[in-house]
C-alpha positions in Angstrom: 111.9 83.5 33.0 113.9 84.3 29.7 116.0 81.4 28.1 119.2 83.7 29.0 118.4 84.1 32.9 117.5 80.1 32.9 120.8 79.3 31.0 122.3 81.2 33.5 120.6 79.6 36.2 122.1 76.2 35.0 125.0 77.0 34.6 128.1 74.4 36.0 131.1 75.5 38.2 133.4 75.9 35.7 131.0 78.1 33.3 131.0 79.9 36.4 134.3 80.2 37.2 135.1 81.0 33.7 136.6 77.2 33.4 140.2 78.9 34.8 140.9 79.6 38.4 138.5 79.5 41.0 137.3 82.7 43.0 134.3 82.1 45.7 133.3 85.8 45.3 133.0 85.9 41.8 130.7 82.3 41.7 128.2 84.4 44.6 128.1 87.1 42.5 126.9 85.7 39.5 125.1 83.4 41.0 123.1 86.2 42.9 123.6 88.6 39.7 121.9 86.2 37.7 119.2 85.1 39.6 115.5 87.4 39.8 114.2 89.0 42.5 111.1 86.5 42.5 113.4 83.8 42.9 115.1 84.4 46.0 112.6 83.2 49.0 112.7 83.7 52.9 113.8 80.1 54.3 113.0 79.2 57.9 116.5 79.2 60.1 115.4 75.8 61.4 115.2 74.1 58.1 119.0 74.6 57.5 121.2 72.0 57.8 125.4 72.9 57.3 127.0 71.6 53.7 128.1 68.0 55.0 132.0 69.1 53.2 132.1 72.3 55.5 135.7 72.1 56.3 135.8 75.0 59.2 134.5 73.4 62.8 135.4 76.2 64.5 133.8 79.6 64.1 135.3 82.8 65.1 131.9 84.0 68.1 133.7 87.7 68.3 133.3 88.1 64.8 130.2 86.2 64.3 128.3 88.5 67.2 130.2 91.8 64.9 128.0 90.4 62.3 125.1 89.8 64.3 124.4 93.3 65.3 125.3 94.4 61.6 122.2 91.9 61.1 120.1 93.4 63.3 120.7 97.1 62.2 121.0 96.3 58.3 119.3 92.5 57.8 120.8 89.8 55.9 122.8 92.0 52.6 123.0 88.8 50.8 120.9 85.8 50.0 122.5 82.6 50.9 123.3 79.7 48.5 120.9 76.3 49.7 120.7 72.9 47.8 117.2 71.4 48.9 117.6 67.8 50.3 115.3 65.4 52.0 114.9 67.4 55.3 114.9 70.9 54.5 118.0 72.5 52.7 122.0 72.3 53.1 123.8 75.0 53.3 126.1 75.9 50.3 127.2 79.0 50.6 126.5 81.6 54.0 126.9 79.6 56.5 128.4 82.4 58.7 125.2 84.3 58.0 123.4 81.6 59.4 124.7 81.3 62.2 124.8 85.2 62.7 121.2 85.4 62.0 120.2 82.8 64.8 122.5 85.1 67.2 120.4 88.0 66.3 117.1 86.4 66.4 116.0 86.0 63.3 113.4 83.6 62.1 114.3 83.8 58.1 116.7 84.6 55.4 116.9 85.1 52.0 117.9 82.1 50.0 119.0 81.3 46.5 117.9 77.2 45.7 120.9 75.6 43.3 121.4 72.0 42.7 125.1 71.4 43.0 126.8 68.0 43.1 128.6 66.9 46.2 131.7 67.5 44.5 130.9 70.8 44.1 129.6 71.6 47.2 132.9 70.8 49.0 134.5 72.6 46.3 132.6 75.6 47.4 132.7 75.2 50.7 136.7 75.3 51.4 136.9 78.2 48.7 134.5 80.1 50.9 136.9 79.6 53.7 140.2 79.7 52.1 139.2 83.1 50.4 137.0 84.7 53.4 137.9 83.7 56.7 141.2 81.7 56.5 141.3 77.4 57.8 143.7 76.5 60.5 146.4 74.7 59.1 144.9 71.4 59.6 141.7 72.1 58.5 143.1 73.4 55.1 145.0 70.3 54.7 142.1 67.7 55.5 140.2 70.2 53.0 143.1 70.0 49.8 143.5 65.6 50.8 139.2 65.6 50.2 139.2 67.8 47.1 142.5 65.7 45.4 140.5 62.5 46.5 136.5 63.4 45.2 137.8 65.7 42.4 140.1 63.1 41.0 142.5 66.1 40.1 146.4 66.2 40.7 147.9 68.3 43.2 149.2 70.8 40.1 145.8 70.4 38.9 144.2 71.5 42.1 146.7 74.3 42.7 146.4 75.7 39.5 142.1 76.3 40.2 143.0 77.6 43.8 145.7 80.2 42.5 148.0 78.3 45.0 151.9 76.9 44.5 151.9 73.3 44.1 154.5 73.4 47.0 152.2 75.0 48.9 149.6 71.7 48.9 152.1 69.6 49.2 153.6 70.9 52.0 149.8 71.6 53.8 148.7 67.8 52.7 152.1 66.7 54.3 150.9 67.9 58.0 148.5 64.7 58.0 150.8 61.9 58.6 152.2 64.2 61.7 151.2 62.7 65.1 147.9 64.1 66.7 149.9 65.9 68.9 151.8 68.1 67.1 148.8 68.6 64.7 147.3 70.2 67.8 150.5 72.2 68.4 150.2 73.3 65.1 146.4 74.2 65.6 147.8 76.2 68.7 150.5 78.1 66.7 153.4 77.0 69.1 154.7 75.4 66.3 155.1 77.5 63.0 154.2 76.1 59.3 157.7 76.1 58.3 159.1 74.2 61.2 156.0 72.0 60.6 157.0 71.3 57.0 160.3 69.6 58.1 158.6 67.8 60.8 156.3 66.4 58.1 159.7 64.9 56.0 160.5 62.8 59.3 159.1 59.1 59.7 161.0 58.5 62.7 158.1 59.3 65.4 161.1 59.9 68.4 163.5 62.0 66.0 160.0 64.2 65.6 159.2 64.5 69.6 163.2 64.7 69.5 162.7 68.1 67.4 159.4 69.4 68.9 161.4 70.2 71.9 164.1 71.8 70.6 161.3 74.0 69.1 159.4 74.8 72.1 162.5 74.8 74.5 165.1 75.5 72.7 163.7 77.9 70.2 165.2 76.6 67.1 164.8 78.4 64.0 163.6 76.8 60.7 167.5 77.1 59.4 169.3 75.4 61.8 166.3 72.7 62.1 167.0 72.1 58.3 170.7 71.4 58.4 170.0 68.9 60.9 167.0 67.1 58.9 169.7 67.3 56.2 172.5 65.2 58.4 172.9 62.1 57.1 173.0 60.3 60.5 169.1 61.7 60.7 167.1 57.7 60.7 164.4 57.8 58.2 164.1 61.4 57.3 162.4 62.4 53.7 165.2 64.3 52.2 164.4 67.8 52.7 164.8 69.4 49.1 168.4 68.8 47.9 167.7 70.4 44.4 168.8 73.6 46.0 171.3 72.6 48.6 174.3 74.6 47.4 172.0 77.9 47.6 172.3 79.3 50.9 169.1 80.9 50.2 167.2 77.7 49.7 165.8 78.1 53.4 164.7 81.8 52.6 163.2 80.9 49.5 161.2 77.9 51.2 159.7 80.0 54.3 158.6 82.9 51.2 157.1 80.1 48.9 155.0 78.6 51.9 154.7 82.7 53.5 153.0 83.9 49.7 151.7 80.3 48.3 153.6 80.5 45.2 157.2 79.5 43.9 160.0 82.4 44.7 163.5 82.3 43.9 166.2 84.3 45.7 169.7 84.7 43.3 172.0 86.9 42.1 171.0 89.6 44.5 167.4 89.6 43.8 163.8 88.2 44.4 161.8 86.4 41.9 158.5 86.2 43.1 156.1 83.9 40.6 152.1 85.2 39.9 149.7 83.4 37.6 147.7 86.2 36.7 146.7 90.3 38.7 144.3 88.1 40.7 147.0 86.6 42.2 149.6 89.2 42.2 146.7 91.3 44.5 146.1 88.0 46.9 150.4 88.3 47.4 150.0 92.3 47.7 147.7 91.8 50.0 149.5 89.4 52.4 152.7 91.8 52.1 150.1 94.5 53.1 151.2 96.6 49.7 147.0 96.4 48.3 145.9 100.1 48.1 
């Protein structure tokens, strides 16, 4: 192998995510770019284990079986990502083909062996999520709480490398201290992520049940649940966000922040909506279905 293909090869994760924002898709494909043909080997299904940081429990089977039989007419288009360990090999990056590949019977699949740190590894694993098949809400916020605590990185730090709003991991880490059981009702989408953001701002455990069911019998909306987390009489509620209390379109320009993942302003009859660079103006495109 040349001394340009083994630099490559050894490269770190912010080399390969060109030290700025990080993009799963563009780490697999120079990963798999840069590696030879010789070097990618057929590894036995039964000698992977999942990446220990694999934030998703929960895998879609309809569209795992869609890629099954893709698998079985086509094979495996691309090599996984493995770090070897003691027993076998930990998945880095795939893990979907994996399990896809058992469903269709397969024995083998093409691998790429890196050696990643366990930092990294998590890293990668919640950006193969957050950028392929989305988290549940919880999931992402468990996900952002691990990388903040093993990264050692602030929360502007961390949304920065994710192309995310800073408001937008706050808001998501702020789902934790919710009670199990609205966590699940979040998991179960009876309860929406804006409603869950004011219920996050709330310490008092009965003014939270108190407000649960006005949202699921009452059908309160986020704006009228806000003015009331805003009453002073509320008992041991966060403030919600005062900064913009005088704006009546503070509300609108919360549920579009948290909607796109990045700051928006509404005022003086028009919409500012805030993009780091086009790979993030295309992620917002995308999720106001204007991408070509």
């Amino acid at each position: 192998m040349d001394t340009t293909k083994r630099r490559a090869l050894g490269k770190g994760l912010e080399e390969l995510f060109n030290n700025e924002q990080l993009d799963f898709n563009k780490m697999e494909e120079t990963i798999v770019n840069t590696t030879p043909k010789e070097e990618i080997i057929e590894i036995n299904l039964n000698e992977l284990r999942s990446n220990p940081y694999q934030p998703r429990k929960v895998f879609d089977e309809e569209k795992l079986k869609e890629l099954s039989d893709s698998i079985k007419e086509h094979g495996v288009f691309q090599p996984i990502i493995v770090k070897r360990s003691i027993k076998g090999y930990e998945i880095i990056a795939g893990e979907r083909r994996v399990k896809a590949s058992q469903m269709a019977g397969l024995e083998t699949i093409p691998a790429i062996v890196r050696d990643f740190s366990d930092s990294e590894m998590m890293e990668i694993a919640l950006l193969e999520n957050l950028q392929r098949e989305n988290l549940n809400s919880i999931e992402e916020a468990t996900a952002y709480k691990k990388l903040l605590d093993t990264l050692n990185v602030t929360q502007e730090e961390l949304a920065k490398r994710l192309g995310k709003s800073r408001s937008h991991i706050t808001n998501m880490i702020g789902l934790l201290n919710l009670p199990d059981e609205v966590k699940n009702l979040i998991n179960e989408d009876k309860i929406s992520m804006s409603h869950a953001r004011i219920l996050s701002k709330i310490e008092d455990k009965e003014k939270i049940d108190e407000f649960v069911d006005m949202i699921l019998n009452d059908n309160i909306n986020v704006r009228q649940m806000e003015e009331l987390a805003r009453n002073d009489t509320v008992e041991k509620v966060h403030k919600v966000n005062r900064k913009n209390v005088e704006n009546e379109y503070s509300y609108l320009e919360d549920e579009l922040s948290e909607k796109l993942g990045t700051r928006v302003k509404v005022k003086k009859n028009r919409v500012e909506i805030t993009f780091t660079n086009n790979s993030d103006l295309n992620r917002i495109l995308e999720i106001m279905n204007l991408s070509d």
